[in-house]
C-alpha positions, 0 to 999 in steps of 0.5 A: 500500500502507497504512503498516505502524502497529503501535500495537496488536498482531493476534495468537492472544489478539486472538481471542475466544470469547463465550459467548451471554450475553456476545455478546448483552450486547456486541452488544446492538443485533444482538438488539433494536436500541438499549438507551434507557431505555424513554422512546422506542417504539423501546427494546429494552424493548420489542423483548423483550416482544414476544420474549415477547408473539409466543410467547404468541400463537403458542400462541393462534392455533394454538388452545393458549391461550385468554387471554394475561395481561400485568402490571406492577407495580414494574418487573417484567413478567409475561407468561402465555399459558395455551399448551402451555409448552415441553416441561420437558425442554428449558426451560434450553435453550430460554431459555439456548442460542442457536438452540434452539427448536421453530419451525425446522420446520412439525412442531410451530408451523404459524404462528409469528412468531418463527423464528430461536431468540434471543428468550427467550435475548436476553430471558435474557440483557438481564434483571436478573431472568428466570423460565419457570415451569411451570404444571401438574403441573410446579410443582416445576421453576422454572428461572429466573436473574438477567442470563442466569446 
């Protein structure tokens, strides 16, 4: 039997609750492996823009998009696939609330490269600044946030 050490007490407040954001910031490499700095092509950059880019072609291959555009200028990444969007009812939590999406089934993605429902909300929550506009007759609604919030 273990010696009892008692150098750091394991009781009700040792229990914690994390909202999304904080577990994915906390646990990063869970989401999209190790940070880096973007100098490696194995960075986390880089596992959230193909978050992003799988998305995009989703809507392509099941013949919703017919071009997907990519640019970045000043550190920032815009990504624009031309698809369906997501349903402006459910954007909020489609990119803030973890295991939310529509690929859990065949009804809606008969292809998909992303299935589990963290991608956007990893990509949310690891941005200085994230934005999901809506193209269309849904200009008014621009839901976007900065780290998450």
């Amino acid at each position: 039997m273990a010696e009892k050490n008692n150098l750091f007490e394991y009781n009700d407040d040792s229990v914690r609750t994390l909202d999304w954001k904080e577990h994915i910031r906390l646990r990063p490499g869970m989401y999209i492996g190790k940070l880096g700095d973007g100098s490696s092509p194995d960075d986390g950059i880089y596992v959230l823009l193909k978050e992003v880019i799988d998305n995009c072609i989703d809507e392509y291959t099941m013949g919703y998009g017919k071009q997907v555009d990519i640019a970045i200028e000043n550190k920032m990444v815009t990504i624009r696939d031309y698809g369906r969007g997501i349903p402006l009812g459910k954007v909020v939590d489609v990119v803030s609330k973890i295991n939310t999406g529509a690929k859990y089934d065949s009804k809606a993605f008969q292809k998909s490269v992303g299935l589990n429902g963290v991608g956007t909300k990893a990509v949310n929550a690891l941005s200085k600044y994230f934005r999901s506009p809506p193209f269309g007759k849904a200009r008014r609604r621009r839901p976007s946030s900065r780290r998450g919030s």
